[in-house]
C-alpha positions in Angstrom: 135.1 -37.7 -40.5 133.1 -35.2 -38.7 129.9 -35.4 -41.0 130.3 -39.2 -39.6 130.7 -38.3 -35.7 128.2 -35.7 -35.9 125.7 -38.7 -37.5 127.0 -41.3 -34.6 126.2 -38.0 -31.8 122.6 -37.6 -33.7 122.1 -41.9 -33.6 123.1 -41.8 -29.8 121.0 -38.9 -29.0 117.5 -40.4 -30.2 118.9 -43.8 -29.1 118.8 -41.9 -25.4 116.0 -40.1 -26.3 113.6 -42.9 -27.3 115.0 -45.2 -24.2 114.0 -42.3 -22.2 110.5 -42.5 -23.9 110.3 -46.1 -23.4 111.6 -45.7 -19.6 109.2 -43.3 -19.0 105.8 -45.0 -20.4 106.7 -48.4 -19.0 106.6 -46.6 -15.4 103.2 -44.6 -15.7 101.2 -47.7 -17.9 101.1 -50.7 -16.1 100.0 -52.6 -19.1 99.7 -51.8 -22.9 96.0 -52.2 -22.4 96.1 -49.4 -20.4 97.9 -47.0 -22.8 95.3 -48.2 -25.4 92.2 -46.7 -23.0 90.3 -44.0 -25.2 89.8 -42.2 -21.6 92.4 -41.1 -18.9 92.1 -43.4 -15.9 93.6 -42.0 -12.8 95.4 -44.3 -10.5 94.4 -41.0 -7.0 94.9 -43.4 -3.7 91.8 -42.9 -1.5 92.9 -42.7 2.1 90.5 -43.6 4.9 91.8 -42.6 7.5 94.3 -39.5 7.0 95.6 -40.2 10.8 97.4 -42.8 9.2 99.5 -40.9 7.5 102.0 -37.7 7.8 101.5 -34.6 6.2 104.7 -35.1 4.3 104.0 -38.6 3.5 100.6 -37.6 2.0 101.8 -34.5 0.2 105.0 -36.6 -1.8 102.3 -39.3 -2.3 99.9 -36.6 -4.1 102.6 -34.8 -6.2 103.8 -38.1 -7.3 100.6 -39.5 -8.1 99.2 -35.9 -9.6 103.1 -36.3 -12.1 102.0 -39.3 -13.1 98.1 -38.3 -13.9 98.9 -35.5 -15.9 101.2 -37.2 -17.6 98.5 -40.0 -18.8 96.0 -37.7 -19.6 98.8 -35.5 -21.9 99.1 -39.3 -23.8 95.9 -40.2 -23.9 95.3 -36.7 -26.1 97.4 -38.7 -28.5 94.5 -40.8 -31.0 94.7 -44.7 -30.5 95.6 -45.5 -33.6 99.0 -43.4 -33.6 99.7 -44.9 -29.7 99.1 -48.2 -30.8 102.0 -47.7 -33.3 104.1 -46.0 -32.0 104.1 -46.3 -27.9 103.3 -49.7 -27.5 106.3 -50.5 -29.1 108.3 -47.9 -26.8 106.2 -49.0 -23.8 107.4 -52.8 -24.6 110.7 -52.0 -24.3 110.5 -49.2 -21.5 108.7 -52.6 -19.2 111.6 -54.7 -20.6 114.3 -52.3 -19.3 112.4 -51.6 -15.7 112.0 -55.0 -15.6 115.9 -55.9 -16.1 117.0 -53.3 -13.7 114.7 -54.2 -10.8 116.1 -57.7 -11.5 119.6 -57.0 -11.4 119.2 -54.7 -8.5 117.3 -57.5 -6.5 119.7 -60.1 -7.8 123.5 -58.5 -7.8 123.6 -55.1 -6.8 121.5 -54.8 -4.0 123.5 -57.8 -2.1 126.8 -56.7 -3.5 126.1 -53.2 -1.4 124.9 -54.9 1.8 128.2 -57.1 1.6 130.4 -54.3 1.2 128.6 -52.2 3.7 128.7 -55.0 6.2 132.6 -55.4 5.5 132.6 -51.3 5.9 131.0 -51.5 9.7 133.0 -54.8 10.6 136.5 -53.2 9.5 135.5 -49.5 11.7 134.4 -51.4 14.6 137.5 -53.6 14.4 140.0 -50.7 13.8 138.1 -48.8 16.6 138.2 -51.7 19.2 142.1 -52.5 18.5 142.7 -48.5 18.4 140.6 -48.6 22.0 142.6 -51.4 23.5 146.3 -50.3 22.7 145.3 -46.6 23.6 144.5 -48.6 27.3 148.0 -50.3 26.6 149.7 -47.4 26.0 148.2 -44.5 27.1 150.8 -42.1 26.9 151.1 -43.3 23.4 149.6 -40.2 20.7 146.4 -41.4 18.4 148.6 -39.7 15.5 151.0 -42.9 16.3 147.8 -45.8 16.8 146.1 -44.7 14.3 149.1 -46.0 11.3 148.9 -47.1 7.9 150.5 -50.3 9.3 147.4 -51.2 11.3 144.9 -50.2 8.9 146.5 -52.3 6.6 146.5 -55.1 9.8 142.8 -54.6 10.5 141.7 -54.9 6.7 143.2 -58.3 6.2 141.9 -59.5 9.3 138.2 -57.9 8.7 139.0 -59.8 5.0 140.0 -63.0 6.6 136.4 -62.7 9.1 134.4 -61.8 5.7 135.7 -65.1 4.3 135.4 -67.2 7.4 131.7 -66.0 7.3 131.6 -67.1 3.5 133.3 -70.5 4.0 132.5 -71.9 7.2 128.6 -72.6 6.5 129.9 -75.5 3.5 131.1 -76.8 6.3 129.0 -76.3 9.3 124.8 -76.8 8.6 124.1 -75.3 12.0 126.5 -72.1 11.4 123.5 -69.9 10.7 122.2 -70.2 13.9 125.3 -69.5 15.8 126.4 -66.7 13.4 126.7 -63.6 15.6 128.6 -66.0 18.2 131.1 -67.2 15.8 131.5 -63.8 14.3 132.2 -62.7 17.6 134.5 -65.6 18.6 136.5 -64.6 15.1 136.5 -61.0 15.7 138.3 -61.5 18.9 141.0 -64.5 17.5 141.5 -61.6 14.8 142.2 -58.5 17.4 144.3 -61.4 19.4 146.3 -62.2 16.5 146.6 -57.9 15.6 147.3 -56.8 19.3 149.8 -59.7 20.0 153.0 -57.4 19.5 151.4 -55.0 21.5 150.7 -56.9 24.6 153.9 -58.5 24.3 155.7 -55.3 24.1 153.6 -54.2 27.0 154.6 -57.4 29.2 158.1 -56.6 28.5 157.8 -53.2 29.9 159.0 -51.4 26.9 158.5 -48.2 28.4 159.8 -45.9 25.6 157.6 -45.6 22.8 160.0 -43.7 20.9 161.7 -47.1 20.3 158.6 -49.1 19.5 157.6 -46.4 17.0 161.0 -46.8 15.8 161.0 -50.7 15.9 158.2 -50.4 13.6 155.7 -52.1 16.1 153.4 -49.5 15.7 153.9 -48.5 12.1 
């Protein structure tokens, strides 16, 4: 048993090691030509105008770019022959797997992040706003006592409810696109409406006593 885990930890670790390899030519050879050249060719960016630039710009441009040369020219000590079989193959698979991660990055992870960072900013700004507007409400009322579980909880399904209003609504309105930010606004405040309802009707009832709201569970 151990003889065969310490083979499977031996397999993984030059499985992760020759990825690495691969990774790692795929990103300094732009094409298997180019690992094939029988003399280092440098990729140095020749800047007209240093204006143009700032120091630190130019000096993380420099140390990436010097990385990457002297990482060539340590390769390119390596005979043809031996990098044509044995890196090309590596180099293959190294462009294979860049090319597979920029994909999916483009593709599913990159709009999966601005999604949920969108939904992030919507569901703060509507928590703060609704926070805002019962603190003018109530303003004796403690932020210990606005700030509840109860209306997270409120504000989350009805930043979920805008986030799939904004999903649904253009299968069923071409022009929504255009009018976006207005119906998003529009939404936003049917959504605080719909949240600070209790509150305002509380409020026009002159429920003074906020002891008895907090206990009513209005507030949470």
């Amino acid at each position: 048993m151990k003889e065969n885990k310490t083979r499977k930890k031996i397999a993984i670790g030059m499985m992760a090691g020759l990825t690495s390899v691969s990774v790692l030519l795929g990103g300094i050879f732009d094409s298997s030509k180019d690992l094939l050249e029988d003399y280092p060719h440098t990729n140095e960016a020749v800047i007209e105008s240093i204006d143009d630039y700032s120091k630190d710009d130019l000096q993380k441009a420099q140390a990436k770019d010097s990385i990457r040369n002297k990482l060539r020219k340590l390769i390119y000590k390596i005979p043809v022959k031996v990098r044509a079989a044995l890196f090309v193959p590596l180099w293959a698979m190294g462009s294979a797997i860049l090319w597979a991660a920029d994909l999916l990055f483009k593709t599913l992870i990159a709009p999966i992040a601005h999604i949920f960072l969108s939904f992030v900013i919507q569901t703060f700004l509507l928590f703060a706003i609704i926070g805002v507007c019962i603190k003018i409400l109530f303003p004796d009322l403690p932020w210990s006592k606005i700030l509840s579980k109860k209306l997270f909880l409120s504000v989350l399904v009805g930043s979920i409810f805008m986030s799939l209003c904004d999903l649904i609504v253009p299968h069923f309105w071409q022009d929504y696109t255009m009018y976006r930010n207005l119906s998003k606004l529009i939404i936003g405040m049917i959504t605080a409406f719909i949240i600070l309802k209790p509150f305002i009707r509380n409020k026009l009832k002159n429920r003074i006593s906020y002891q008895i709201t907090y206990e009513g569970k209005v507030i949470g």
